[in-house]
KEKE-3310 file (N, C-alpha, C; in steps of 0.2 Angstrom, whole numbers, plus 5000, padded with zeros to 4 digits):
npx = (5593:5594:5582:5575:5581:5583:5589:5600:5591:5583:5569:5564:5561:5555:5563:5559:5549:5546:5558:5571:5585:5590:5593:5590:5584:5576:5579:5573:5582:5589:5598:5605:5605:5596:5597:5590:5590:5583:5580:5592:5601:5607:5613:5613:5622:5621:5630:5623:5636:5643:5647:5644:5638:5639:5642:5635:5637:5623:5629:5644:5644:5640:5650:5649:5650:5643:5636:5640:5646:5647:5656:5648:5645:5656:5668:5681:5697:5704)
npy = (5290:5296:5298:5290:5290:5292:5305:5308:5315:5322:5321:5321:5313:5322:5314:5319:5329:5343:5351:5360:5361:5349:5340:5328:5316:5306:5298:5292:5284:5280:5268:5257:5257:5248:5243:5231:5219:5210:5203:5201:5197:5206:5217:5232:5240:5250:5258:5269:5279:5278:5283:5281:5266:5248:5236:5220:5203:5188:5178:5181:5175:5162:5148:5149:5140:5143:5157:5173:5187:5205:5220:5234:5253:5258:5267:5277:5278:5295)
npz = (5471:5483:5492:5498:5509:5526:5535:5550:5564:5557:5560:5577:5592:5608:5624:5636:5636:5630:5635:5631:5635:5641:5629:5625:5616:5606:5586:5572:5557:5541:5543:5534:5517:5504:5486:5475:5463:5455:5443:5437:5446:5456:5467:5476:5490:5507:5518:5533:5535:5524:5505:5495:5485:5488:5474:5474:5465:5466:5458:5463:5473:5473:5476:5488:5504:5518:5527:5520:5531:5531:5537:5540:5541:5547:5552:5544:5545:5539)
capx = (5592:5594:5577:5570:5585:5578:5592:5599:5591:5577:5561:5566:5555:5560:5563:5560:5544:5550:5564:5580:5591:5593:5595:5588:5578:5579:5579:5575:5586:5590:5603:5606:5600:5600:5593:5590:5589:5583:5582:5599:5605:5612:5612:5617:5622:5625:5630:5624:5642:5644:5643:5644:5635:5642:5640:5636:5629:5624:5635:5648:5642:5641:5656:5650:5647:5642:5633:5645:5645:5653:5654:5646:5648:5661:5673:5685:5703:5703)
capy = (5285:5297:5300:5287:5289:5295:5307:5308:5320:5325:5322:5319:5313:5321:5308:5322:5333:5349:5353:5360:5361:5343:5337:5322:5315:5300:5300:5289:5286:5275:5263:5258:5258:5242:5242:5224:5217:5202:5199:5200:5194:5212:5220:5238:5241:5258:5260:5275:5281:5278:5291:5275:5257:5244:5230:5211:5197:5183:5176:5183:5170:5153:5144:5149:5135:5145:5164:5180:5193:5210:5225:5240:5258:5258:5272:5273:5285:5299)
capz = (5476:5490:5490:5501:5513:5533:5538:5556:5566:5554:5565:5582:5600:5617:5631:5643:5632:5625:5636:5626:5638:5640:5620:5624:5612:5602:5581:5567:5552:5538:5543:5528:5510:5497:5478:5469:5454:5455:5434:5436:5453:5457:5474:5478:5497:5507:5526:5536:5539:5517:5502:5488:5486:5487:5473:5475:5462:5467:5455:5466:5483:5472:5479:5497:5509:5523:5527:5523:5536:5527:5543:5537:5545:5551:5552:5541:5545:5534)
cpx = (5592:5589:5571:5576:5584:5585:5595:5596:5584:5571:5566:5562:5558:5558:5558:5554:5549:5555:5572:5583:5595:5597:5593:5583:5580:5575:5577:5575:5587:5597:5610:5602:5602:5594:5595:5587:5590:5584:5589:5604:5611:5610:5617:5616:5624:5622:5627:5631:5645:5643:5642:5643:5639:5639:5641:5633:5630:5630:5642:5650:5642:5644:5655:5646:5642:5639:5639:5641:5649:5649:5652:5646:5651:5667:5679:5692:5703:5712)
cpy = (5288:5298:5298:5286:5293:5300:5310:5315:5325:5327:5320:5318:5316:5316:5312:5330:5338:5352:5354:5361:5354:5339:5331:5319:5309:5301:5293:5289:5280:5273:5261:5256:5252:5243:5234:5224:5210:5199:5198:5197:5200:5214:5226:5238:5248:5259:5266:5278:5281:5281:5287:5268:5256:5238:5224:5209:5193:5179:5174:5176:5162:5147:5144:5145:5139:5152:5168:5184:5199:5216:5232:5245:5259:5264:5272:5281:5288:5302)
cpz = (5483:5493:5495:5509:5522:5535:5544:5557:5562:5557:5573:5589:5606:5620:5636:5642:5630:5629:5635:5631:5638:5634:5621:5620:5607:5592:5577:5562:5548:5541:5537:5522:5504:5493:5476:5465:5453:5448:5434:5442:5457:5464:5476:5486:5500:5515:5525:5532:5527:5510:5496:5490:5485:5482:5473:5470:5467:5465:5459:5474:5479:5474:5486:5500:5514:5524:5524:5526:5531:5534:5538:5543:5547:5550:5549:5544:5538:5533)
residu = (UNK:UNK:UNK:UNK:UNK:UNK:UNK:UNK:UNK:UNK:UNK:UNK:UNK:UNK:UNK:UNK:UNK:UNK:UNK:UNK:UNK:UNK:UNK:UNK:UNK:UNK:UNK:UNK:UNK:UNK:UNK:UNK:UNK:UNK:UNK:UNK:UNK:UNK:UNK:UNK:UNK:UNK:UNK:UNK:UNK:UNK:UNK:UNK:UNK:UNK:UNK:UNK:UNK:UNK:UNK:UNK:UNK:UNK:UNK:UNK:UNK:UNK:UNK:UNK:UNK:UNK:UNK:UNK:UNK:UNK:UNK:UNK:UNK:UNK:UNK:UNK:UNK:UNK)
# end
C-alpha cells in the first residue's frame, strides 16, 4: 500500500531558483492515503504523521444524524 504514497521532500521547487543557501523550496506529498471497498462498505484511512490505517464501515456511521469529523495528523506524545 505504500507504493502510491508521495513522500515529504522527495521532488522539491525552489521559491528562489537554485539557491542552497536559503532551503526554500516548496514540496509535494501525500497527505493522506485511503483504500475502499465498496462491496463491502469498508474504508481504510492513514494520516501523514501515521504508520497504520485506520478502519471504518459504513455500517459503523448508520445511526449518524449528522457529518463525523475525525482529526488526523496530529502528533501524538511519545
Amino acid at each position: 500500500m505504500n507504493r502510491f504514497d508521495r513522500p515529504k521532500d522527495a521532488t522539491i521547487d525552489p521559491l528562489l531558483g537554485n539557491d542552497t543557501l536559503t532551503k526554500l523550496h516548496t514540496s509535494e506529498f501525500s497527505v493522506w492515503t485511503a483504500l475502499t471497498d465498496l462491496e463491502r462498505g469498508i474504508f481504510f484511512f492513514r494520516g501523514y504523521n501515521n504508520l497504520n490505517f485506520q478502519k471504518f464501515t459504513l455500517e459503523s456511521f448508520k445511526n449518524e444524524s449528522s457529518a463525523v469529523f475525525i482529526k488526523v495528523n496530529l502528533e501524538e506524545a511519545l
